[in-house]
Z-matrix of the N, CA and C atoms (Angstrom, degrees):
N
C 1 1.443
C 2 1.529 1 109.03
N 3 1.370 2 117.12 1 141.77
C 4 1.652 3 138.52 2 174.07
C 5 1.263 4 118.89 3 -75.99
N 6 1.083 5 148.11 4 69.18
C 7 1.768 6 125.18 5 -173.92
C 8 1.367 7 96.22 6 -89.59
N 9 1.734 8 121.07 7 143.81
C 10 0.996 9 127.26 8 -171.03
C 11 1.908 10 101.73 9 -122.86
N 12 1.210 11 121.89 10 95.83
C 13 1.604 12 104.55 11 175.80
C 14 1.538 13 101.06 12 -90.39
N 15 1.287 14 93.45 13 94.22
C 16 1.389 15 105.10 14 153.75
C 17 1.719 16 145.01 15 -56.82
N 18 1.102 17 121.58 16 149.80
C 19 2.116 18 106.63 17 174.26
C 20 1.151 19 94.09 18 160.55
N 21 1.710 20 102.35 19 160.10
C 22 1.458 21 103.59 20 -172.14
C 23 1.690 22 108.98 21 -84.48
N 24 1.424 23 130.36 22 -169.75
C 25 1.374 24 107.22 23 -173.95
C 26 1.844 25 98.70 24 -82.48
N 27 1.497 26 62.87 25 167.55
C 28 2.260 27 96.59 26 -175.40
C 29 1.594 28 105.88 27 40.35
N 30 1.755 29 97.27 28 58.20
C 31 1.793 30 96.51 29 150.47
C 32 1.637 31 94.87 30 -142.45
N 33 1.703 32 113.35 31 52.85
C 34 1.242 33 102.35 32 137.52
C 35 1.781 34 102.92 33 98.37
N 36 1.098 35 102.55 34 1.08
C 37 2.002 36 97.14 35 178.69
C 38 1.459 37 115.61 36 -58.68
N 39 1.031 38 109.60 37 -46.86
C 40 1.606 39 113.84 38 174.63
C 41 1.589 40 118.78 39 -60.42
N 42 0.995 41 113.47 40 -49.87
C 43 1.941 42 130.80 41 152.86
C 44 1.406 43 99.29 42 -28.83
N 45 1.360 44 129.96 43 -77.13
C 46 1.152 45 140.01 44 -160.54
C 47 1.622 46 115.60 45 -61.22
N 48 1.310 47 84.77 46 -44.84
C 49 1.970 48 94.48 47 179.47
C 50 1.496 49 99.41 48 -69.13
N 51 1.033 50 134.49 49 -48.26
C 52 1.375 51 132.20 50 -177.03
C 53 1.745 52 116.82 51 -42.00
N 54 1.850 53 93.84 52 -52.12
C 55 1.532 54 110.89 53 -165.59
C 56 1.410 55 91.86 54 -69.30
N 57 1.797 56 134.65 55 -41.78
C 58 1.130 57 118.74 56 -172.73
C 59 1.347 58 114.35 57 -73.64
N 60 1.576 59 134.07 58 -3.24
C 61 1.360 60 124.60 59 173.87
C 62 1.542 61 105.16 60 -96.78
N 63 1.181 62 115.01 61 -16.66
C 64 1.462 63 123.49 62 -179.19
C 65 1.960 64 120.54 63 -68.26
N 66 1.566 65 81.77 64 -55.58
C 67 2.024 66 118.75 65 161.78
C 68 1.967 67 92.33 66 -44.89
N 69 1.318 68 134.95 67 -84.80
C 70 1.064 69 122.77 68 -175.18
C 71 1.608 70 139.66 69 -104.16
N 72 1.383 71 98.19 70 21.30
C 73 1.465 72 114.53 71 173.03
C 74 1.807 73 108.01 72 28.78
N 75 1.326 74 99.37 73 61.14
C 76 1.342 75 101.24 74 171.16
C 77 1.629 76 124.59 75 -159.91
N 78 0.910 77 114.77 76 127.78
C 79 1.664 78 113.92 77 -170.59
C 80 1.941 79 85.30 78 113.71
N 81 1.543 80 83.45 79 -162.53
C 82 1.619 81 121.73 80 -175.16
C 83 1.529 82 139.87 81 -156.58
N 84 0.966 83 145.25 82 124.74
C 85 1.545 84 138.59 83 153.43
C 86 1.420 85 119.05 84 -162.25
N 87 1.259 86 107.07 85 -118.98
C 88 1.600 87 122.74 86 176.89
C 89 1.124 88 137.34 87 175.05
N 90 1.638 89 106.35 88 127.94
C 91 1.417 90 130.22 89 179.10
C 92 1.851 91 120.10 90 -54.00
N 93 1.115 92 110.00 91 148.12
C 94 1.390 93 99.91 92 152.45
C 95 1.745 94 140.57 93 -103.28
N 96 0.772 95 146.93 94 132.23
C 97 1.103 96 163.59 95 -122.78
C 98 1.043 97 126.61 96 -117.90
N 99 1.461 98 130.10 97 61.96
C 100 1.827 99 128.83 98 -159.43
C 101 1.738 100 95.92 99 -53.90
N 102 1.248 101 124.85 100 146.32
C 103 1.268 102 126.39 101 135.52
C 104 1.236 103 115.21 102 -103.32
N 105 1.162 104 132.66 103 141.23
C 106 1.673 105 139.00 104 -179.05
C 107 1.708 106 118.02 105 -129.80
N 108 1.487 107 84.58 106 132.17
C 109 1.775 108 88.70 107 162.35
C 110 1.564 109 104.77 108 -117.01
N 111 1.144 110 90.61 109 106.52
C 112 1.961 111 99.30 110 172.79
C 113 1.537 112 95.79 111 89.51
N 114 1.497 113 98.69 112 -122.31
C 115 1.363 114 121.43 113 -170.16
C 116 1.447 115 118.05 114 -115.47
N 117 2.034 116 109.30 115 16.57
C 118 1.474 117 132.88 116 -164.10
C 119 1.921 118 99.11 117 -106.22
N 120 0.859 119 128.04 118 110.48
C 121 1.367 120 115.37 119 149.03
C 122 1.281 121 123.84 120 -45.90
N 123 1.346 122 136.59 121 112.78
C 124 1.270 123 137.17 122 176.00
C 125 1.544 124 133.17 123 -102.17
N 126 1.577 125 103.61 124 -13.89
C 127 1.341 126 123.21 125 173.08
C 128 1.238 127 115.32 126 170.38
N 129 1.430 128 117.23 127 163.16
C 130 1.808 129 127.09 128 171.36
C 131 1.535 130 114.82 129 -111.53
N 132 0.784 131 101.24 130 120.88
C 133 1.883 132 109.17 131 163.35
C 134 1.325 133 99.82 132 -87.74
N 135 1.244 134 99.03 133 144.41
C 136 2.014 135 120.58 134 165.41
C 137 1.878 136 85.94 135 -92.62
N 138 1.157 137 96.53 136 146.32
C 139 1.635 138 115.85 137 -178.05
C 140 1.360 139 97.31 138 -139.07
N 141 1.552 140 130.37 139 123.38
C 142 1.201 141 145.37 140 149.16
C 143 1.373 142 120.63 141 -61.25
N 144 1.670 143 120.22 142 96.76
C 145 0.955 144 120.31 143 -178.55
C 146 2.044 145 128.93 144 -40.39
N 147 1.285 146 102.31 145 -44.91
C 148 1.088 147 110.92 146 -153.33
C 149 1.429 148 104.63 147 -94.42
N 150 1.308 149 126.08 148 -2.17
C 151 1.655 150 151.22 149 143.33
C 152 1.380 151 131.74 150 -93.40
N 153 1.522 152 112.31 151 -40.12
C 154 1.767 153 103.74 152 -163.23
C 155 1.118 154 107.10 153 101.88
N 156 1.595 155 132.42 154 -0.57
C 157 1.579 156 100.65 155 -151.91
C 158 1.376 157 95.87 156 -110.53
N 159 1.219 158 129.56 157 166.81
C 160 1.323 159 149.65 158 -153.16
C 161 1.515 160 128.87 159 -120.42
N 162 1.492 161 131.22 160 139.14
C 163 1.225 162 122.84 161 163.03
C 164 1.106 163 117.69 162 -151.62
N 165 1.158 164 146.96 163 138.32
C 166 1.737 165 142.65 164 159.25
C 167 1.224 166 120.40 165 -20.79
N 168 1.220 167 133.69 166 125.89
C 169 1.365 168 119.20 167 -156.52
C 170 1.759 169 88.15 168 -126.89
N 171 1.152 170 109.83 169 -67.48
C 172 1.254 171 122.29 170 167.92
C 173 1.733 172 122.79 171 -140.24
N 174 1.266 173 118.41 172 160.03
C 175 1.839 174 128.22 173 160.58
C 176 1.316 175 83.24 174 -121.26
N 177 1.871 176 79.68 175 154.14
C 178 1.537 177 113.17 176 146.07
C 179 1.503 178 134.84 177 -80.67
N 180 1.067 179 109.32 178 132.54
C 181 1.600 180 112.36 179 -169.26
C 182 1.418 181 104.62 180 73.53
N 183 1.654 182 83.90 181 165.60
C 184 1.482 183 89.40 182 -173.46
C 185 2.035 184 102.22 183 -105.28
N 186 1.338 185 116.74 184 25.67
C 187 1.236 186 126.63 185 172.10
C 188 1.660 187 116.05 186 -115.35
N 189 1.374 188 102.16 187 31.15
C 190 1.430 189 111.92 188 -173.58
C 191 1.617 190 107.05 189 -90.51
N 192 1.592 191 98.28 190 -0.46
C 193 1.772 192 90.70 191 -169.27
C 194 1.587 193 130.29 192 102.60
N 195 1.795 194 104.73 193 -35.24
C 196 1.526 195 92.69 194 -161.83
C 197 1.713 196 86.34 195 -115.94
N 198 1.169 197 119.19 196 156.72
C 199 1.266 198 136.37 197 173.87
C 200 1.907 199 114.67 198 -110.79
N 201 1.228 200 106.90 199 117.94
C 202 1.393 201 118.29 200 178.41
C 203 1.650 202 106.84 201 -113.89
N 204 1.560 203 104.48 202 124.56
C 205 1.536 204 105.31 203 -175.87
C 206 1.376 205 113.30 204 -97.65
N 207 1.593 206 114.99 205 105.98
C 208 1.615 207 95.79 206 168.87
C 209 2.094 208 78.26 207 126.68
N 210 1.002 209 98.20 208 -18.97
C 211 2.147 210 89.54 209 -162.66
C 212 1.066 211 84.95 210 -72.28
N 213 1.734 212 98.33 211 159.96
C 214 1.886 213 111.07 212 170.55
C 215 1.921 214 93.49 213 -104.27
N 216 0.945 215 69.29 214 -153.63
C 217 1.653 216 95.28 215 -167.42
C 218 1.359 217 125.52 216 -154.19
N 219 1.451 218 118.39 217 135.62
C 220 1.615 219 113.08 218 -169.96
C 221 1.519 220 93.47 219 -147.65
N 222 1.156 221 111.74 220 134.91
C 223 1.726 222 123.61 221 -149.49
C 224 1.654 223 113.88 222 19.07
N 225 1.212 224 107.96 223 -137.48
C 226 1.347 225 91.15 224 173.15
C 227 1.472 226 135.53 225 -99.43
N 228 1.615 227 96.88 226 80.56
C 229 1.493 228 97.00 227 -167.47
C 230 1.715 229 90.66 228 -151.86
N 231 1.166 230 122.31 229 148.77
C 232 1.859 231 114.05 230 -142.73
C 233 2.039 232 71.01 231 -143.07
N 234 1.060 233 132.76 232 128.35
C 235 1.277 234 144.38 233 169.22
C 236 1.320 235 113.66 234 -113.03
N 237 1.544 236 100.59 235 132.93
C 238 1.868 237 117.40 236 161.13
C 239 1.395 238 134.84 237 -57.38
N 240 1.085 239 109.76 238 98.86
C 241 1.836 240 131.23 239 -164.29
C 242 1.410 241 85.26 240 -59.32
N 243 1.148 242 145.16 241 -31.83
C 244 1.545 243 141.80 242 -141.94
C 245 1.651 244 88.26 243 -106.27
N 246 1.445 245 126.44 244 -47.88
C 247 1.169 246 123.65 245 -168.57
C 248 1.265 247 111.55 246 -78.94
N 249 1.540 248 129.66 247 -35.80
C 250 1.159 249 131.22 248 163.25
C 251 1.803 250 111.94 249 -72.51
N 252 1.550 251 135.65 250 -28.55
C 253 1.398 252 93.53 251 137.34
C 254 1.181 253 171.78 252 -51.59
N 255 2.107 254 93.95 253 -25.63
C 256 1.321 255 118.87 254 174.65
C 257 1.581 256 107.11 255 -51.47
N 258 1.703 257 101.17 256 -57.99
C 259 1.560 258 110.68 257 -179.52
C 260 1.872 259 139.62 258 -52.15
N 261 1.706 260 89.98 259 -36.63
C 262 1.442 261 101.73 260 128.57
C 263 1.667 262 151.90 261 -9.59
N 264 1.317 263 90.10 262 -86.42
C 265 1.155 264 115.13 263 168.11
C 266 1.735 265 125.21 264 -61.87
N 267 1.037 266 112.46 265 -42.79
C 268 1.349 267 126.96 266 -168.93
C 269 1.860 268 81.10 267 -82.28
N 270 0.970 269 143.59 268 -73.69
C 271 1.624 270 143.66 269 -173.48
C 272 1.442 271 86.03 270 -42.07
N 273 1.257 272 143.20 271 -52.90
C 274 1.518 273 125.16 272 -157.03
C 275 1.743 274 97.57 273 -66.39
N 276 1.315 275 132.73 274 -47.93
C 277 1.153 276 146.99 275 152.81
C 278 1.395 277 112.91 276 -5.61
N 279 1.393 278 101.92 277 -76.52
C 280 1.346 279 118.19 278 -150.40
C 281 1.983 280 93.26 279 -77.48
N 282 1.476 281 121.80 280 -40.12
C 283 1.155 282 102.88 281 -174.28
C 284 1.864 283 104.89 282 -80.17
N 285 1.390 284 123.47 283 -1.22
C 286 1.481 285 123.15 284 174.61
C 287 1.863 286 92.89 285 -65.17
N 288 1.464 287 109.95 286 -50.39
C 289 1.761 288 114.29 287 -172.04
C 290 1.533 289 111.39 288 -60.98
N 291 1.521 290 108.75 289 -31.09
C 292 1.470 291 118.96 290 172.69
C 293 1.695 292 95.09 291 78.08
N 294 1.996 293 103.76 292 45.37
C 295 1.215 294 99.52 293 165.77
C 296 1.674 295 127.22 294 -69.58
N 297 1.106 296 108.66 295 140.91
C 298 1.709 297 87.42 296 -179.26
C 299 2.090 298 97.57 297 -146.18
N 300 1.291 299 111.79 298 128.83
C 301 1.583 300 116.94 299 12.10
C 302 1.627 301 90.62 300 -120.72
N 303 1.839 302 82.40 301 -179.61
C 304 1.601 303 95.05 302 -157.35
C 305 1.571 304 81.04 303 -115.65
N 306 1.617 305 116.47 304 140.68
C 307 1.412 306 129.62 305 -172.08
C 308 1.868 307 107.82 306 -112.45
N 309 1.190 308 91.57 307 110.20
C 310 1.590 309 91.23 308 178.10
C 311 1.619 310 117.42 309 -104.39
N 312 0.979 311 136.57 310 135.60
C 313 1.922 312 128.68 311 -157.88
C 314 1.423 313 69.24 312 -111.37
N 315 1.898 314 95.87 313 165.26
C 316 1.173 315 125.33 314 163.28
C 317 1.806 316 118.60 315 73.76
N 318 0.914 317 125.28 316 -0.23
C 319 1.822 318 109.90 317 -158.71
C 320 1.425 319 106.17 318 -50.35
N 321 0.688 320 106.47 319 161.17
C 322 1.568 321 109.70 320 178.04
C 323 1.683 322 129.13 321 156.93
N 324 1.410 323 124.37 322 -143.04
C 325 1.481 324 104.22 323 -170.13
C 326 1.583 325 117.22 324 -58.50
N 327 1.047 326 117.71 325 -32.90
C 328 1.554 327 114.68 326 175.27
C 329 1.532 328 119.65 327 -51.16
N 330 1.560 329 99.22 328 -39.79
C 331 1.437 330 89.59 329 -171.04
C 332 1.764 331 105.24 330 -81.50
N 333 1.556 332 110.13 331 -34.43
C 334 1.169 333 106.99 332 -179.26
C 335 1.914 334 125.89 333 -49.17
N 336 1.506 335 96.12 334 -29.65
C 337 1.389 336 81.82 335 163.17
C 338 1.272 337 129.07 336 -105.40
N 339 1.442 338 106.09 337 30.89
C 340 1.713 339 103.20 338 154.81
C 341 1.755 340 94.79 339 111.28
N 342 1.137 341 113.71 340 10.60
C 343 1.884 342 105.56 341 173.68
C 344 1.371 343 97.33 342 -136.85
N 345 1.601 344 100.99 343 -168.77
C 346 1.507 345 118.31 344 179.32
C 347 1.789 346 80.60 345 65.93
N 348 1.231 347 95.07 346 -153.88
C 349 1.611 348 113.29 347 -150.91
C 350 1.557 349 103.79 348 -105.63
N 351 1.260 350 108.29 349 50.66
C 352 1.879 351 137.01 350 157.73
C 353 1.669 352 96.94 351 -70.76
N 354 1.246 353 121.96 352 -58.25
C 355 1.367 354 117.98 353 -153.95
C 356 1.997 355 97.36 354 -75.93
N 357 1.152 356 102.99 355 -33.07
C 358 1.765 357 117.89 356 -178.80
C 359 1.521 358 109.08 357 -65.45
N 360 1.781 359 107.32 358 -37.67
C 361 1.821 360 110.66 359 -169.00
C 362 1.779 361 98.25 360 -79.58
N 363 1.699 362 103.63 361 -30.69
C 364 1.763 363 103.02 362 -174.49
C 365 1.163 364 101.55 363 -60.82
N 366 1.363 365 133.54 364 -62.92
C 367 1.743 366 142.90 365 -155.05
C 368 1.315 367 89.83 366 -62.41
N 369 1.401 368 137.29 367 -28.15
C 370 1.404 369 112.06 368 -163.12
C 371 1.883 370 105.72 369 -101.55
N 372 1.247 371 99.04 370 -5.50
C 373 1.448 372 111.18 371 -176.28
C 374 1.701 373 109.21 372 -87.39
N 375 1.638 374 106.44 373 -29.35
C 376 1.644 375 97.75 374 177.10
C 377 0.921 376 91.32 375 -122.80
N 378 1.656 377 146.24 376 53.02
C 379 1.457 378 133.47 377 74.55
C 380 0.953 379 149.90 378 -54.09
N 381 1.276 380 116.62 379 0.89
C 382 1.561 381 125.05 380 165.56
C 383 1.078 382 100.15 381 72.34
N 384 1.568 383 139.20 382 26.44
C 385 1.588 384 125.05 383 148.79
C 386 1.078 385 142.69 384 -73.50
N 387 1.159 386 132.62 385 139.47
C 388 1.294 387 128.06 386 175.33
C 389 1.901 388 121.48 387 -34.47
N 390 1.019 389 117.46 388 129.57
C 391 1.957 390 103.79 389 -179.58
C 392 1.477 391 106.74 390 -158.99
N 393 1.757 392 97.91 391 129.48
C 394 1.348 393 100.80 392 -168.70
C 395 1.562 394 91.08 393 -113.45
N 396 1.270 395 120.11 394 142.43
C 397 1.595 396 139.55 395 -176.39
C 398 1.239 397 102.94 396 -124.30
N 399 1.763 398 107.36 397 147.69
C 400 1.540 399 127.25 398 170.54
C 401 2.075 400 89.03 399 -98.73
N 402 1.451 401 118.66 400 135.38
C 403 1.596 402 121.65 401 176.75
C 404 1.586 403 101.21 402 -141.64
N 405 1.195 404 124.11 403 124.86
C 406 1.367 405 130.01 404 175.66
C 407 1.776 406 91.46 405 -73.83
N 408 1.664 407 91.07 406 139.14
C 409 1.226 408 97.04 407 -174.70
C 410 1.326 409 145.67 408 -65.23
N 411 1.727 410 100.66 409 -26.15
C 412 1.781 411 103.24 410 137.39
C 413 1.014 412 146.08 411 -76.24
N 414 1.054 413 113.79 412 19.35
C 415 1.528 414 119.22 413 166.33
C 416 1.703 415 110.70 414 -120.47
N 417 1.446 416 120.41 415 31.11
C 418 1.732 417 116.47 416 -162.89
C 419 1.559 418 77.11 417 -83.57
N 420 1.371 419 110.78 418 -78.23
C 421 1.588 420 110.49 419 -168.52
C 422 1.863 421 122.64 420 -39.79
N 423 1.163 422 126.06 421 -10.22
C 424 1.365 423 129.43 422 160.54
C 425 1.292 424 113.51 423 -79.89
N 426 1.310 425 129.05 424 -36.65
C 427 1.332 426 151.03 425 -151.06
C 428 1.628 427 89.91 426 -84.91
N 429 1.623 428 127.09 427 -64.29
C 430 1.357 429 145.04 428 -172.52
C 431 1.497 430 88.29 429 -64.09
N 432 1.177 431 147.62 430 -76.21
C 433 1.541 432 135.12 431 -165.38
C 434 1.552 433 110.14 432 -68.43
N 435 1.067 434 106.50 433 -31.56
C 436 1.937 435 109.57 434 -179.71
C 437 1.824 436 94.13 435 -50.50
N 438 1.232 437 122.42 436 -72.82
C 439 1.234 438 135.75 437 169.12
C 440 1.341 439 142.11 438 -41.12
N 441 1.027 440 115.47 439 -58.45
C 442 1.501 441 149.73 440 141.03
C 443 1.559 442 112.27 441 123.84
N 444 1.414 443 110.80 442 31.94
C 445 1.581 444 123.60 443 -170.74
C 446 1.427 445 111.90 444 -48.45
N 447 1.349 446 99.66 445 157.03
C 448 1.473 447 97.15 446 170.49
C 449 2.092 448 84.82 447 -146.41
N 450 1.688 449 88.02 448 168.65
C 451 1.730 450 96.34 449 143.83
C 452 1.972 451 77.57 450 48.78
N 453 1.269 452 100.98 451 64.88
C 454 1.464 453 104.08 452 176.88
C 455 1.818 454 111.20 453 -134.36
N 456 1.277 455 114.03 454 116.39
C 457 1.462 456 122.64 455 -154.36
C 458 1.470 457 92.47 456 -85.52
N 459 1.508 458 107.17 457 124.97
C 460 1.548 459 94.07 458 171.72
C 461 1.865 460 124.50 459 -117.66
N 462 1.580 461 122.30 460 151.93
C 463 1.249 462 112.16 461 -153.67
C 464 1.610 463 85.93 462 -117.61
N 465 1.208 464 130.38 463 130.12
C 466 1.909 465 136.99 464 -169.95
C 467 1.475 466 101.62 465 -107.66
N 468 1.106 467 106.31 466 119.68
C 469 1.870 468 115.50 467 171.26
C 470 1.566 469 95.97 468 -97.86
């Protein structure tokens, strides 16, 4: 099964995905993680649900200080090739355990064109696991054909 928590940005998808892995303490993946100065987004941490644990996922701009070798970038936000392998990796894991379900935050334009954690949302989709996604709400219908979902439960912020 697909659950899709849908909403437009900053009403709370990431909040929600959290509370629903929290609500049934079962499965695995990872949230993303605003860091903020003020009222500025300054970066995302990937957060391991089923630990807490943390990594740089991406900053904004490329005057944020940290240098990632190999990350792409999608407007202005420059992502960690290393952290999105980590995340990778740990999903290859989790569908070897036949964790289900596995919670991925964020999908969206990155993955739609074929990076970020496209190759992580496919493997877990023709495994037949359970996977709950955060999808800004214009992009659900790209997201459903990018994939080819069906029989997809959706959650409305």
């Amino acid at each position: 099964m697909v659950t899709l928590i849908r909403g437009r940005m900053n009403t709370g998808k990431t909040t929600r995905l959290i509370d629903h892995y929290q609500r049934y303490l079962k499965g695995d993946g990872f949230a993303a993680i605003k860091l903020m100065a003020g009222n500025k987004v300054m970066a995302y941490d990937a957060m391991r649900l089923s630990d807490s644990s943390r990594c740089r996922l991406c900053v904004h701009g490329p005057n944020s200080g940290e240098v990632f070798v190999g990350g792409e970038t999608i407007g202005p936000y420059l992502f960690s090739q290393d952290a999105l392998d980590m995340i990778d990796e740990a999903i290859e894991q989790m569908i070897a355990k036949k964790t289900s379900p596995i919670y991925l935050d964020e999908i969206g334009m990155l993955e739609l064109s074929g990076k970020g954690l496209d190759r992580s949302l496919k493997a877990v989709i023709k495994a037949g696991l359970d996977v709950v996604l955060t999808v800004r709400s214009d992009l659900v219908d790209k997201v459903i054909g990018h994939y080819g979902l069906s029989s997809v439960v959706m959650i409305d912020l």
